[in-house]
N, C-alpha and C positions, 0 to 999 in steps of 0.2 A: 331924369333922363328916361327918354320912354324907348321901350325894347318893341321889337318888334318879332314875331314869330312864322316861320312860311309856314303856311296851310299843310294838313295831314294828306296821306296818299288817299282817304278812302273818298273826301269830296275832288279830287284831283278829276277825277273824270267829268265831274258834272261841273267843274269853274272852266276846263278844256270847252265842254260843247257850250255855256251860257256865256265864253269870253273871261277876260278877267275883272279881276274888282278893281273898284278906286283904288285903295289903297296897294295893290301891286303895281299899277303902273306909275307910281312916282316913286318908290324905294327902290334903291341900287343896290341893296343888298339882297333882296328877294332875287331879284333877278344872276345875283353872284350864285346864288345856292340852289337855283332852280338849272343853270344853262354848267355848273359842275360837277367832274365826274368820280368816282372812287379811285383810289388810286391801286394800281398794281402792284404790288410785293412780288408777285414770281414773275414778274417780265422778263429780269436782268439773270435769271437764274439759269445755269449750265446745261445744254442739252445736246445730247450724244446722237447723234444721226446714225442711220444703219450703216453704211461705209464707214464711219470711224470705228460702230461696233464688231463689223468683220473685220477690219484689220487690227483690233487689241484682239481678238480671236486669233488670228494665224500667229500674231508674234508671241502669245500664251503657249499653241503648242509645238511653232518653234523652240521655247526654250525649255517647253516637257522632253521634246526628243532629243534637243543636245543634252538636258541634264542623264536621257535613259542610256545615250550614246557612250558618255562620257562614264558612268557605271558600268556596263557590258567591259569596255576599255581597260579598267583597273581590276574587274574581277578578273579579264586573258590576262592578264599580265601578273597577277598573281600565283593563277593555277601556271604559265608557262614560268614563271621564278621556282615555285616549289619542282616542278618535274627538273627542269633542271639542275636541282638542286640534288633531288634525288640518283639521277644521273652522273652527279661528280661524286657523289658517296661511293657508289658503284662501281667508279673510273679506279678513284682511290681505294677500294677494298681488293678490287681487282689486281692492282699494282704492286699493292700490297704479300700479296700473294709467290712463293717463290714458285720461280717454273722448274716443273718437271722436263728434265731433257732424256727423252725415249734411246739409247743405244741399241741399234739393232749388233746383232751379230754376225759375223762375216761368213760368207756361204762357202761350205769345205769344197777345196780344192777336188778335181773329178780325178782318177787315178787313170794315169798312162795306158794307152790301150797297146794291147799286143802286140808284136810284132805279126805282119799277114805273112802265111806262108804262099808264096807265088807258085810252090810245085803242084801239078794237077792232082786231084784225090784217086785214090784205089779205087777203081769199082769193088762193089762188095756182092759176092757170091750168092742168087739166092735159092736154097734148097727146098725144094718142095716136101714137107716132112706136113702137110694138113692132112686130116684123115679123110675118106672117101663120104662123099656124100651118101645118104641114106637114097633107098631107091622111094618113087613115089607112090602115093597109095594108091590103091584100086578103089574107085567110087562105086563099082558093082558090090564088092564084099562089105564095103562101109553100110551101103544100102542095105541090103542081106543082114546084116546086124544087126541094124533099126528096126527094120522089119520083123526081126525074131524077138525084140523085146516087145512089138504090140503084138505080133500071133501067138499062136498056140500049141506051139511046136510041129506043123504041119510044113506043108509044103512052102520053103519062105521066099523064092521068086515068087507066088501066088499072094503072100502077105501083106506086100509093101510094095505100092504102085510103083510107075515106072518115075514119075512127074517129080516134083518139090513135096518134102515131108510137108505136113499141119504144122503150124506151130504149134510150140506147145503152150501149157498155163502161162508161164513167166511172161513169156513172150507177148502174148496177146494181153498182157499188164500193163507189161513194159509201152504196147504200139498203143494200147486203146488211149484215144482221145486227142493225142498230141501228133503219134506218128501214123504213117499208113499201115497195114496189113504187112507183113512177109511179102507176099506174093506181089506187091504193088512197089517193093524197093529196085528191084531190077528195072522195069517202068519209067520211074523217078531218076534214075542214074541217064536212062538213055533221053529222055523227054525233057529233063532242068526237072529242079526242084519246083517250080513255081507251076507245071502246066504236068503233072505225073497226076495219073486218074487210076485208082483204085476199083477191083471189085463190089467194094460198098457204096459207089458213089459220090466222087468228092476227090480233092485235087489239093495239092503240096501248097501253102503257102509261107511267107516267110515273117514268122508275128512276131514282137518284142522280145520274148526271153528263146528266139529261134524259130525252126520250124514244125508248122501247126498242120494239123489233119481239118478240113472243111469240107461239110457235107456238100454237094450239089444242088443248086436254087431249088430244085423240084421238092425237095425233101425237108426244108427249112417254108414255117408257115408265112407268107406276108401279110402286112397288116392291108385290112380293105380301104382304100382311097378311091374315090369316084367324085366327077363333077356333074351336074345334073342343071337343067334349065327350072326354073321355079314354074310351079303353075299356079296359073292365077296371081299374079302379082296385082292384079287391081283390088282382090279382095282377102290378101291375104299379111296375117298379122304376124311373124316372126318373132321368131325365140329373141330376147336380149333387147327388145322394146320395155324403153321404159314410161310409165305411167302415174306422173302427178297426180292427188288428190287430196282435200283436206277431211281429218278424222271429223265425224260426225259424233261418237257415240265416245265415251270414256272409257279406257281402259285400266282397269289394275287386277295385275296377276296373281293376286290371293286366292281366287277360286275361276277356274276357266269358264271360258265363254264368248259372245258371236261379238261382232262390231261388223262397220261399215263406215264408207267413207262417199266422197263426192268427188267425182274427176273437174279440176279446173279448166284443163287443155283438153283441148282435142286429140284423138289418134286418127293419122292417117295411114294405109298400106303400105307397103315397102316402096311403090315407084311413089307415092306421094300424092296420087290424084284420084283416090277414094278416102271418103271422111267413113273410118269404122266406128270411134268411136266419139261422139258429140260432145260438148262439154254440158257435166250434169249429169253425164251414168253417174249410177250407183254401184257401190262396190259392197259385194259380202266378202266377210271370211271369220275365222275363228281363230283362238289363239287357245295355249294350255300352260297352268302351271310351271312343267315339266319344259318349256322353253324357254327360260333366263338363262345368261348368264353372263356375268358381265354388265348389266344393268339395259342390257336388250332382252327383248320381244320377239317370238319366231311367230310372226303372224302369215299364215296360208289364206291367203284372197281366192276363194275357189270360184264364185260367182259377179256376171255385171249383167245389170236390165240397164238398155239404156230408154233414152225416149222417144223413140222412133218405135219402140216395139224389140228390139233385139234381145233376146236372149242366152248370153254366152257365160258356156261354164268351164274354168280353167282351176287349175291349181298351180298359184307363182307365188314367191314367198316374197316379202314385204323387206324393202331396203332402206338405209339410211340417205342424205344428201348427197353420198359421195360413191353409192354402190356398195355398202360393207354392207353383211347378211342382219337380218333384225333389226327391228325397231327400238333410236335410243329413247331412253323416257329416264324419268327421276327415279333414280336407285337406293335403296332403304334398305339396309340388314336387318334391321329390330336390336343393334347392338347394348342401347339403352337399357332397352326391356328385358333385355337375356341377363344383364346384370348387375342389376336391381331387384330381378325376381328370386335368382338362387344366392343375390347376398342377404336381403329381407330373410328366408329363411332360415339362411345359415345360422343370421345372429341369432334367431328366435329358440333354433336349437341349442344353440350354445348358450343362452343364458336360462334355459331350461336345465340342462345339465351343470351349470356352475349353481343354480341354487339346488338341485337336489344336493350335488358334493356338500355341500356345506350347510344345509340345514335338517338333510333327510340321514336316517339312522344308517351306521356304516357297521358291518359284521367284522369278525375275526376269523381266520381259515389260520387254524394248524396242520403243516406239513408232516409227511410220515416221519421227518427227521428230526422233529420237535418245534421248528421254529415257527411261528406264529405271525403275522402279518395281518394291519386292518387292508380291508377292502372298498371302497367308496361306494358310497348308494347309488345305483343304476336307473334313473327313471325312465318309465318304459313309454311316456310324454318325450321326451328329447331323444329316444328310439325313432319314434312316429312321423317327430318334423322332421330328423336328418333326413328317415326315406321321402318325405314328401320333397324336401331340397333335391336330392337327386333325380326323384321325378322331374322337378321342373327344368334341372339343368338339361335333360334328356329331350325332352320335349322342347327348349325352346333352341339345343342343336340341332332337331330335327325339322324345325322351323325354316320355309324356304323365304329366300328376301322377295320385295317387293319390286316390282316396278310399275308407275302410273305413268301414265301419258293424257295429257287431257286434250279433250276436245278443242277442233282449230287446231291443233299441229300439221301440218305437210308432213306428208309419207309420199314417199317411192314404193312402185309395185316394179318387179321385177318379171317379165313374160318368160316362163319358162319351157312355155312348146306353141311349133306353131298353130294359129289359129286362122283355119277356113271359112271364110263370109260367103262363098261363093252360094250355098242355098240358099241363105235369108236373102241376098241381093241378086238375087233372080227372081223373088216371088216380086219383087219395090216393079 
């Protein structure tokens, strides 16, 4: 039996373009194997469309929510079983319970009033049995008296004016500050308390713990208030202008000294239609030790050249982003070093002293009383390092902290008086 074989794929292309061979066109089975296809395995196989897969989606968290619904459900009806429950405990202890019945007591009967007598009363007789009035005094002889206590036994009409006495000490104690003068209360009585003007100047009013003595406007200083027109507002630079620029120079306040900076922005006058100062002055100032704190910088910008020629010399102190006085920068106590220095030494003294104790010669000291006591050996080495530990601790509290700022940071300059352009922009 002879078999026969269909050609490989790789001459497949060149029997395509030269035609076929003899022998493929009279087998029926070539042609079974060449015009069949592979068959499909996942044809027949299940496939979910997006609509069937959104709706097993809704009906999924449909039965999430009734399952969440149906738990909510049995926990209220739990917690409302228990309160409930709670409630009839309550009912029943309550019930429980005998009642107190309060008996007031009955209000005593009021006692029978009098019989009224209808007959009219007696007049009752009245005798004038009071003693006689004292006569009144003489305000001439009261004077006269006063008078003879300030004279000098002379003639005492001549003593004592005719007018209202001085007050005396007490008196002017008693009036100073609150009340008016003596001589200003008669005044005050006929005038109101509110409008009575005294000798010294000042008038009754009526203040919180009563009434007060107040000088009159003339004699109380007021503060000076005045409005004034600016001049030169085209060329002039006012207080409370503030001035952008980036540090140029590095600062750190271990030992003082000068910096400068570069203005970014421009400054213009107050009405806004004069350029003062261009972008790209320069800024001086100097800074000292002696102004930290807090981990700020008190820098004083005394000088700006700009470059047009201007020359302008101010002194404004140096601000943060937000207006606070000084400049912030990276703050450094030397905390490390302060104590690491005076415990290095500590230990160095102390292990100086624990070997003399124990290996250096120790004396005897007998007491006048007889008793006798060793002494430990004192090395005058661990003397040397404790003071030298104390120096340091000395010196590194008297150590002030640092602050750096480094160059490129943004500073605020703070204008602290005004400044006049009007010469230099008269010579332009």
């Amino acid at each position: 039996m002879s078999q026969h074989y269909p050609p490989s794929d790789d001459n497949n292309h060149s029997q395509q373009q030269g035609g076929q061979e003899p022998q493929a066109q009279g087998n029926p089975y070539f042609d079974r194997v060449q015009g069949g296809t592979a068959a499909d395995l996942d044809a027949a196989a299940p496939t979910l469309t997006q609509t069937e897969m959104q709706q097993l989606n809704r009906k999924a968290m449909f039965f999430l929510a009734a399952i969440v619904g149906l738990l909510l459900l049995v926990a209220f009806w739990i917690m409302h079983s228990l309160s409930n429950r709670d409630d009839g405990k309550k009912k029943a202890a309550d019930a429980q319970r005998p009642t107190q019945v309060v008996e007031t007591p009955d209000l005593p009967r009021a006692a029978p009033a009098p019989p009224v007598n209808n007959d009219a009363a007696q007049p009752i007789d009245v005798v004038n049995n009071a003693p006689p009035l004292p006569p009144a005094p003489n305000h001439a002889s009261a004077n006269r008296a006063r008078a003879g206590d300030y004279g000098d036994g002379g003639d005492q009409s001549q003593a004592m004016p005719a007018g209202p006495r001085p007050p005396s000490l007490v008196e002017r104690r008693m009036w100073n500050g609150n009340m008016p003068p003596p001589d200003a209360a008669p005044q005050a009585q006929g005038q109101g308390m509110a409008g009575a003007q005294g000798q010294q100047g000042g008038m009754m009013v009526m203040g919180p713990n009563g009434p007060m003595w107040v000088p009159n406007k003339e004699m109380v200083k007021e503060a000076d208030s005045s409005a004034k027109l600016l001049s030169n507002p085209d060329a002039l630079l006012v207080r409370g202008t503030y001035i952008r620029c980036i540090l140029e120079t590095r600062i750190i306040t271990d030992i003082p000294g000068f910096t400068s900076c570069i203005v970014t922005e421009p400054v213009y006058s107050i009405n806004g239609r004069r350029l003062l100062l261009p972008r790209g002055s320069k800024m001086l100032g100097k800074y000292d030790s002696a102004g930290i704190a807090r981990g700020r910088v008190a820098v004083i910008w005394d000088r700006i050249t700009t470059p047009n020629g201007y020359d302008i010399s101010m002194a404004s102190p140096g601000t943060d982003q937000l207006g606070g006085a000084g400049h912030p920068g990276q703050y450094d106590a030397h905390w490390p070093s302060r104590v690491a220095t005076a415990m290095l030494i500590s230990m160095v003294s102390d292990l100086f002293k624990y070997e003399g104790q124990k290996h250096g010669p120790s004396g005897t000291v007998v007491t006048p009383s007889g008793v006798a006591y060793e002494s430990p050996y004192e090395s005058n080495t661990a003397r040397t390092v404790q003071s030298m530990a104390e120096q340091a601790i000395n010196e590194s509290a008297n150590r002030k902290p640092t602050v750096t700022i480094n160059q490129g940071t943004q500073l605020n300059v703070y204008v602290a008086q005004d400044v006049d352009f009007s010469n230099v922009l008269a010579r332009r």
